[in-house]
Structure formats: C-alpha cells, structure tokens
C-alpha positions in Angstrom: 5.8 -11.7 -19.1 3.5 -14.3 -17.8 -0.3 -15.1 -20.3 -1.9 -13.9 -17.2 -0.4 -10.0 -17.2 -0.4 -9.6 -21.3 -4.2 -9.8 -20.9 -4.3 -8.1 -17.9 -2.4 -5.2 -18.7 -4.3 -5.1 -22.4 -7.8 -4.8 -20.0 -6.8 -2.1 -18.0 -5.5 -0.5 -20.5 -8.6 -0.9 -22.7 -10.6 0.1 -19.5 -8.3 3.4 -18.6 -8.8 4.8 -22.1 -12.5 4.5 -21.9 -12.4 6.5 -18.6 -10.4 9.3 -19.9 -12.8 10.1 -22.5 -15.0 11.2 -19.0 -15.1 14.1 -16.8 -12.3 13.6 -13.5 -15.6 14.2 -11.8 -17.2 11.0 -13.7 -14.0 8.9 -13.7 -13.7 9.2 -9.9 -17.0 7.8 -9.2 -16.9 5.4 -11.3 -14.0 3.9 -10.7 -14.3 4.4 -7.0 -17.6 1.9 -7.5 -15.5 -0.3 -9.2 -13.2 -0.4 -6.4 -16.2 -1.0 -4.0 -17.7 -3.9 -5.0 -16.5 -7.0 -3.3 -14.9 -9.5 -6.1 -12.5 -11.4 -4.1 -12.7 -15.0 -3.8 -11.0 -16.6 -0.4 -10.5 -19.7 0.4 -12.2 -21.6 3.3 -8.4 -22.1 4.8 -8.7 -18.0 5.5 -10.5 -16.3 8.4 -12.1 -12.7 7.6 -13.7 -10.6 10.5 -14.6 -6.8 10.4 -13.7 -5.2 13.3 -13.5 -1.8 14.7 -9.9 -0.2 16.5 -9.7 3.2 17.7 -13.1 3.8 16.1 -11.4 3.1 12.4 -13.1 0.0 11.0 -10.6 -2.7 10.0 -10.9 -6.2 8.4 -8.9 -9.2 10.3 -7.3 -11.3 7.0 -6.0 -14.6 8.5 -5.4 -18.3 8.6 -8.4 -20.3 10.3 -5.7 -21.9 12.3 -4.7 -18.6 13.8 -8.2 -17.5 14.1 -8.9 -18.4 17.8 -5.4 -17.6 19.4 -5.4 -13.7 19.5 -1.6 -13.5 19.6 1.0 -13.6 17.5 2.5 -11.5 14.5 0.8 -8.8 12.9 0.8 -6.8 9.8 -0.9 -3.3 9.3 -1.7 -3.2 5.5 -2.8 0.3 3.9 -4.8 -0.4 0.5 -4.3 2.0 -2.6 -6.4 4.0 -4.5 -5.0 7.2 -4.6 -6.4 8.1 -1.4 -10.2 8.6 -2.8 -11.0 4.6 -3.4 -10.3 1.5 -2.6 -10.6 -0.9 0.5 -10.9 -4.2 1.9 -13.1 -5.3 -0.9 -10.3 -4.2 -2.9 -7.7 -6.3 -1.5 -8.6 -9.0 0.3 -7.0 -11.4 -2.0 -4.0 -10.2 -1.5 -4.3 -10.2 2.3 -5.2 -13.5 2.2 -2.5 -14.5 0.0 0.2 -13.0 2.1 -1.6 -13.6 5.4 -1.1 -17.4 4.2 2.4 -17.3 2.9 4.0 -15.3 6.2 2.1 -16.9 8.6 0.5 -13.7 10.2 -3.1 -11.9 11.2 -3.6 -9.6 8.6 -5.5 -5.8 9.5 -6.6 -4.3 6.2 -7.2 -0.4 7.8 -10.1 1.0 6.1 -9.4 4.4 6.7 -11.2 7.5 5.7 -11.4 8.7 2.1 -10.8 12.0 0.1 -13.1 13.9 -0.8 -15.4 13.7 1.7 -12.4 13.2 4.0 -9.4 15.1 3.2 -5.8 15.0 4.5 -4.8 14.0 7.2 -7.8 12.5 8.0 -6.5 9.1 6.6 -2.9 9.5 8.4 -4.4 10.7 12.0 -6.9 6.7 11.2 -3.1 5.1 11.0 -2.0 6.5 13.8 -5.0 5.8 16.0 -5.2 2.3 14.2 -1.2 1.5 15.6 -1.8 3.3 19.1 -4.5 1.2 19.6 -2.7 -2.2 18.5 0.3 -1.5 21.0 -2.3 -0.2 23.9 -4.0 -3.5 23.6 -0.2 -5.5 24.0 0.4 -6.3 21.2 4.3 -5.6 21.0 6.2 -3.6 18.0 8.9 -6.2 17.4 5.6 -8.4 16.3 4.1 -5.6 13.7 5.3 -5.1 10.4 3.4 -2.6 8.2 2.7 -2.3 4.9 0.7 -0.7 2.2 0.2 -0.1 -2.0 0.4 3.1 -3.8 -1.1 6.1 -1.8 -1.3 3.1 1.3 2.6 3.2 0.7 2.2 7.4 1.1 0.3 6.3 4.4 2.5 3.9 5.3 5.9 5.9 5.3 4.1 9.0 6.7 2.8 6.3 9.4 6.1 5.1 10.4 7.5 8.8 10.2 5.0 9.8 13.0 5.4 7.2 15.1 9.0 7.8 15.7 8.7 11.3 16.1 5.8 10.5 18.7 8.6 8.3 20.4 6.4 5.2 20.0 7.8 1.5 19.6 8.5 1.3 16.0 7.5 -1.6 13.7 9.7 -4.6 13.2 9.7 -4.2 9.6 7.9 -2.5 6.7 7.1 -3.2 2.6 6.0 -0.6 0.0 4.4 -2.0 -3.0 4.7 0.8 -6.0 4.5 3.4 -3.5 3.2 6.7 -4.3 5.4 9.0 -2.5 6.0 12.1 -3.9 3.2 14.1 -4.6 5.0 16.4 -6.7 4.6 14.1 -9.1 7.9 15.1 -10.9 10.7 12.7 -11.8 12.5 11.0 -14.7 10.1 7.6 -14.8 7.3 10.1 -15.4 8.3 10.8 -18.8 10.1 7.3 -19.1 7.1 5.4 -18.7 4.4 7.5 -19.8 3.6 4.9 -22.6 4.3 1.7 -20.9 2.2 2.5 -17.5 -0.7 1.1 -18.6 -2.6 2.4 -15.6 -1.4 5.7 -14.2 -0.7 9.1 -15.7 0.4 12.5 -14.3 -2.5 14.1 -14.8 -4.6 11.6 -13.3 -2.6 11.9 -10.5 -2.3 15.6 -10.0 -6.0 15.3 -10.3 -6.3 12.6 -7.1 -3.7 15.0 -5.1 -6.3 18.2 -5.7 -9.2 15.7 -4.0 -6.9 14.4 -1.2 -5.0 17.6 -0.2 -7.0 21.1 -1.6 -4.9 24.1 -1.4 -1.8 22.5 0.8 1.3 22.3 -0.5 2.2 19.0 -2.4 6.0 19.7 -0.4 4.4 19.2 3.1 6.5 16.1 4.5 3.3 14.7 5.2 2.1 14.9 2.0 5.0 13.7 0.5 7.1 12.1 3.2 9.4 10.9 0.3 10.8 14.5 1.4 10.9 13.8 5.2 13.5 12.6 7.4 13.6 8.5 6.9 16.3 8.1 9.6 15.8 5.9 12.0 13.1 3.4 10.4 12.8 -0.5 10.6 14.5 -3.0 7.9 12.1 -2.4 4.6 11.2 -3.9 1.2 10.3 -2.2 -1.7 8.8 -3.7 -4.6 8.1 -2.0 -8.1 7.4 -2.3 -11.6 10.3 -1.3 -13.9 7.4 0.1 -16.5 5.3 2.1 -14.3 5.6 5.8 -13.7 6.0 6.0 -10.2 9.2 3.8 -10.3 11.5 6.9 -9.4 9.6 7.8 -5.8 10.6 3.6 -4.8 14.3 3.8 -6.3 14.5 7.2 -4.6 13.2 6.1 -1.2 15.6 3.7 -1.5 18.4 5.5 -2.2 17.5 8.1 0.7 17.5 5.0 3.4 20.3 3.6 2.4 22.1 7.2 2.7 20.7 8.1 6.0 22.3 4.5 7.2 19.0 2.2 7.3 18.7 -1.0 5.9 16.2 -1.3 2.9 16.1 -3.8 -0.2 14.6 -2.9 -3.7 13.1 -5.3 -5.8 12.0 -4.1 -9.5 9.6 -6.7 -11.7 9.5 -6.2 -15.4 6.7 -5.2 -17.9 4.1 -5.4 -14.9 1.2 -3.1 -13.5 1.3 -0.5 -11.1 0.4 -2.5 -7.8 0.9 -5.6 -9.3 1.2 -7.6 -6.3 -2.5 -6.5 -5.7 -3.5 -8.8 -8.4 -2.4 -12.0 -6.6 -5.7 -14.2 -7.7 -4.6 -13.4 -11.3 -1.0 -13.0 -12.0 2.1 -15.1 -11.3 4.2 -12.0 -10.8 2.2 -10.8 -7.8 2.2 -14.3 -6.1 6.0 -14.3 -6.8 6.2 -11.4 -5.4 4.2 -11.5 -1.8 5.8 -14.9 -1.5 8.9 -12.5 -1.9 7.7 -10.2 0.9 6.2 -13.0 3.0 9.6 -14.4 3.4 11.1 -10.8 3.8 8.4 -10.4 6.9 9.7 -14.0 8.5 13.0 -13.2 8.5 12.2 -9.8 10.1 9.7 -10.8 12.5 12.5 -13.8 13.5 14.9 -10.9 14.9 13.2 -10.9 17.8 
C-alpha cells in the first residue's frame, strides 16, 4: 500500500463516519455537493469541451493534439455515484489521465440523476448518447465504453441494450468496481464490511430506494449482473480485493467467461472502492488506467 492510499483511505474513512451520524436525507445532499464542485486539476496538454449529444450534455476529455481532427477512437465513460451524484467535475482527472495514456477522445456522459430522475432515465441518456455517436459515423469497432460503480451498472445495462436493439456493439468495455447487483447480497458483503472504507450495505440499499422506488431490485435492468451477458465485446474488470462490492466483478466475470466471452479480471489490494477514480492522488489508480489504457489499445488495434 502506497503513502498516498494509507492517508487516503484514513480521510474517507474519517469523512464517512461523520456522514453517518446524519440523516440519508442530509448525507445525500451533502455529499452529492461534494461531488459537484469542480476540484480537478488538468493539464494544459488536455482539451475539455462541454457539449451536448442526443440532448444529454457530455464533456469531450482529450489530448490537445487530437483536439482539431474529429476522428478517431472513442471511449463512452459513465461516472459513479450511486446513481444520485457525481459527474464530470467528478472525474475529469481520471478522463484526462486515461484519455492521455490510450490515446483516445474521451465523452464523460452526464446523465440524469435519481431522485429527481429515477430509473431508467439515466439508461434511456446512454442509449441516446451511443445512438447518436454511431448516427454521426463514428463506427463501433472505434468505441469502447466504460464506467465506475453505478456507471459500471449503466455501462453493462448499456451494452446489454444495444445488442438486443441489434445495434453495432462496442469494440471493447472496462468496469471499474462495478456496482452490479442491486440486491446487494453476496459473500464480500460480510467479508469486507470492515475493510471497505467507503461503502456499506445500508448505504447502498438506501441509494437503490432513490434510484429505483418500488421496482424490483431483480429487474435485469436494474441489476443486469442477472441478465443475459452473451454476446458482449472483449472486457476488463478492475476491483479492490477489500471493498464490498468485490463479488458483483468476480461474478460478472465468472458469468462471461461461462457464456463463452472473453473478459479479464484484475483485483488491487487494500485499495478504495473506485480507486482508479483517484488518479491525481494515488499510484494504484495510475497503475491501474495505464492498465486499462493499454487493455483499450490492444482492443481498438483489432480492427
């Protein structure tokens, strides 16, 4: 474990136990201001523009050298947040860190939120974001797509829908510490309990209840964990060994592998949920994207 995670993991979990001393009602809004405010530091080598696709607003993450050619490779990201926070602000440094290392235009899809905008209001902003993409040429065997926790719900569910539309799948996809099951059952719940320094089961039964009120947590949609995954592009999963939601990535993987698709798992020690989010601040996550960045190369390289 690098300096860099020990105090980072010490600060959330300083910052986690202050928040469950409030009411979910308090600890969603303020952590969803948190989540809002723009902290990210890029470079001058990186290009950001906001943009607008299929009426969802987006946020083009990208080298300045790629800035003017409006070709080339693609990658559809889907932030975390557990559906009810979170956006570019959020993660730009890690867009811009992996835009960088894979040599690629980043979109950061700043879909709609729960509560104000519950299921599938962010999954239908996916879809439109992708139809939109291809309607404007840009082909399938140059997107790859990707997405964090509840983004690596969206992501899946994505990827799910667009074969059953019959569209042009994705080249490839990556899951960071996806959140795919919204049973939230499983062995790594109890395993980890104490040594997931940022999640717990109640906080997310409590983000499930905002996203999808009154549906049933078994809706493939909701959970598309429990869905058909036949058929997908090559993927990458990428998880924390200490974190709760390890079982949905080792059971996604497990699932592809069985249904004949080609999927790797990679499992970092002692690290955050989402830890490749924190790419400004911790070793692992660099590791990590650089990890996926040459995962998305050889992918995109296919073709």
């Amino acid at each position: 474990m690098s300096l860099q995670n020990f105090f980072l993991q010490a600060l959330i979990q300083w910052n986690q136990r202050s928040l469950r001393k409030l009411s979910p009602e308090h600890r969603f809004k303020r952590q969803r201001r948190f989540m809002a405010k723009d902290l990210s530091r890029v470079n001058a080598r990186t290009h950001v523009q906001s943009s607008e696709l299929a009426g969802v607003p987006v946020e083009w993450v990208m080298p300045q050298a790629l800035a003017n050619t409006g070709n080339g490779p693609v990658c559809v990201y889907f932030h975390g947040g557990a559906f009810v926070m979170g956006g570019p602000n959020s993660h730009r440094d890690m867009a811009a860190h992996l835009a960088e290392k894979a040599g690629l235009r980043l979109l950061m899809v700043d879909y709609r939120l729960a509560p104000e905008h519950p299921f599938p209001a962010a999954l239908d902003d996916a879809l439109a974001v992708y139809r939109a993409l291809l309607l404007q040429g840009t082909a399938a065997t140059q997107i790859v797509m990707g997405g964090d926790s509840a983004g690596g719900n969206i992501t899946l569910a994505t990827l799910q829908a667009i074969r059953d539309a019959g569209l042009p799948l994705p080249q490839a996809f990556f899951l960071f510490s996806p959140w795919l099951d919204l049973n939230n059952q499983g062995p790594s719940y109890t395993a980890n309990a104490k040594t997931d320094v940022m999640l717990t089961q109640q906080v997310l039964h409590e983000a499930v209840a905002l996203y999808a009120p009154g549906r049933a947590p078994d809706d493939v949609r909701l959970s598309p964990l429990l869905g058909n995954v036949a058929g997908l592009p090559p993927g990458l999963i990428i998880a924390s060994t200490t974190e709760i939601l390890l079982d949905d990535a080792q059971r996604l993987h497990q699932k592809i592998q069985t249904q004949g698709g080609q999927v790797q798992i990679r499992a970092w020690p002692k690290t955050p949920h989402a830890f490749p989010v924190f790419a400004r601040l911790l070793p692992e996550a660099r590791d990590a994207l650089q990890v996926t960045a040459q995962f998305i190369r050889q992918q995109l390289a296919r073709t």
